[in-house]
C-alpha positions in Angstrom: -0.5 3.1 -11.0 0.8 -0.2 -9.7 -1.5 -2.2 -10.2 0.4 -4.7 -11.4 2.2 -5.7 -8.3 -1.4 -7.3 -7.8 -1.1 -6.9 -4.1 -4.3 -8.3 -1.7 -5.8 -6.3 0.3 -5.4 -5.0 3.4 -1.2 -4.6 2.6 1.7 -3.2 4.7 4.5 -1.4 3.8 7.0 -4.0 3.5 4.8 -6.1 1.0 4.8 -3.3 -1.1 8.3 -3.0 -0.6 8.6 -7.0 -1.8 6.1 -6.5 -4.6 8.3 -3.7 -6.7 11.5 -5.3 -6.1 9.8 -8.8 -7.8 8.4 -6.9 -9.9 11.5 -3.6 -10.7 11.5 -4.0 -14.5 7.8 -3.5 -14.6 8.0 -0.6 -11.7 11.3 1.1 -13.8 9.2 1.2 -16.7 6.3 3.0 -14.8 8.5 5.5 -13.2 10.6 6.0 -16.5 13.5 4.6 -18.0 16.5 6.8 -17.0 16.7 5.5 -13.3 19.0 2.9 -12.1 17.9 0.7 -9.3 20.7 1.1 -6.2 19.4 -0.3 -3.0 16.8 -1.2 -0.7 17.2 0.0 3.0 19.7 2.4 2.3 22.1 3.0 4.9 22.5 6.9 5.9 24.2 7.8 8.8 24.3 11.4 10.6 26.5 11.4 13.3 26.6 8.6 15.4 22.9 7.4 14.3 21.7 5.4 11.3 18.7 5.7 9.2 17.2 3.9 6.2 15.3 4.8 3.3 13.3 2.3 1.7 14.5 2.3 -2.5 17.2 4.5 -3.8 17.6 5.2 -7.7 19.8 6.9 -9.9 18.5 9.3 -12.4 20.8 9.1 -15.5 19.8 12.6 -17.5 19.5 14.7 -14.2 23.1 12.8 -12.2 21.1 12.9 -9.2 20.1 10.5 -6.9 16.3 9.5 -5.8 15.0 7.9 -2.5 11.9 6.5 -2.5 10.3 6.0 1.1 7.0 4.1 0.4 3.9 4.7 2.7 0.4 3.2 2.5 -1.5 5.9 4.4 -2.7 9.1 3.9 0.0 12.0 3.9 1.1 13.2 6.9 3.5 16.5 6.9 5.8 14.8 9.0 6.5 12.3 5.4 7.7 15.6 3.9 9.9 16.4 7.1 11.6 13.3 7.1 12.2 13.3 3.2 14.0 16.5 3.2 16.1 14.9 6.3 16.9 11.7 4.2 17.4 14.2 0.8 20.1 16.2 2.8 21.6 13.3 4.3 
């Protein structure tokens, strides 16, 4: 579905990254139009240690936020595991 980021192949994570924020009116538009784009990178800290999520939105109808953490590979359950540590954060 984002094809239009036009990215060569083979790609890491971080040009992906690159490619949505050039590209965020195009990528808002694919995910929907009721999110607000916050950050890049954002900051969570637990305790004394700091952690990052790669995009973080605002959903206008459902007042919630959304974290995107973008990954090129096939799932892994440990991507689950660490969004629900980034979601309670």
């Amino acid at each position: 579905m984002l094809e239009f980021l036009d990215l060569p192949e083979p790609y890491r994570e971080y040009d992906l990254k690159k490619a949505i924020l050039k590209n965020m009116k195009k990528f808002l538009l694919e995910i929907g139009g009721d999110f607000i784009f916050m950050g890049e990178e954002y900051h969570l800290q637990v305790g004394k240690n700091d952690y990052y999520t790669d995009l973080i939105f605002f959903h206008r109808e459902l007042q919630c936020l959304v974290a995107i953490e973008l990954k090129i590979d096939d799932f892994k359950p440990e991507y689950l595991g660490k969004m629900q540590f980034y979601l309670e954060a």
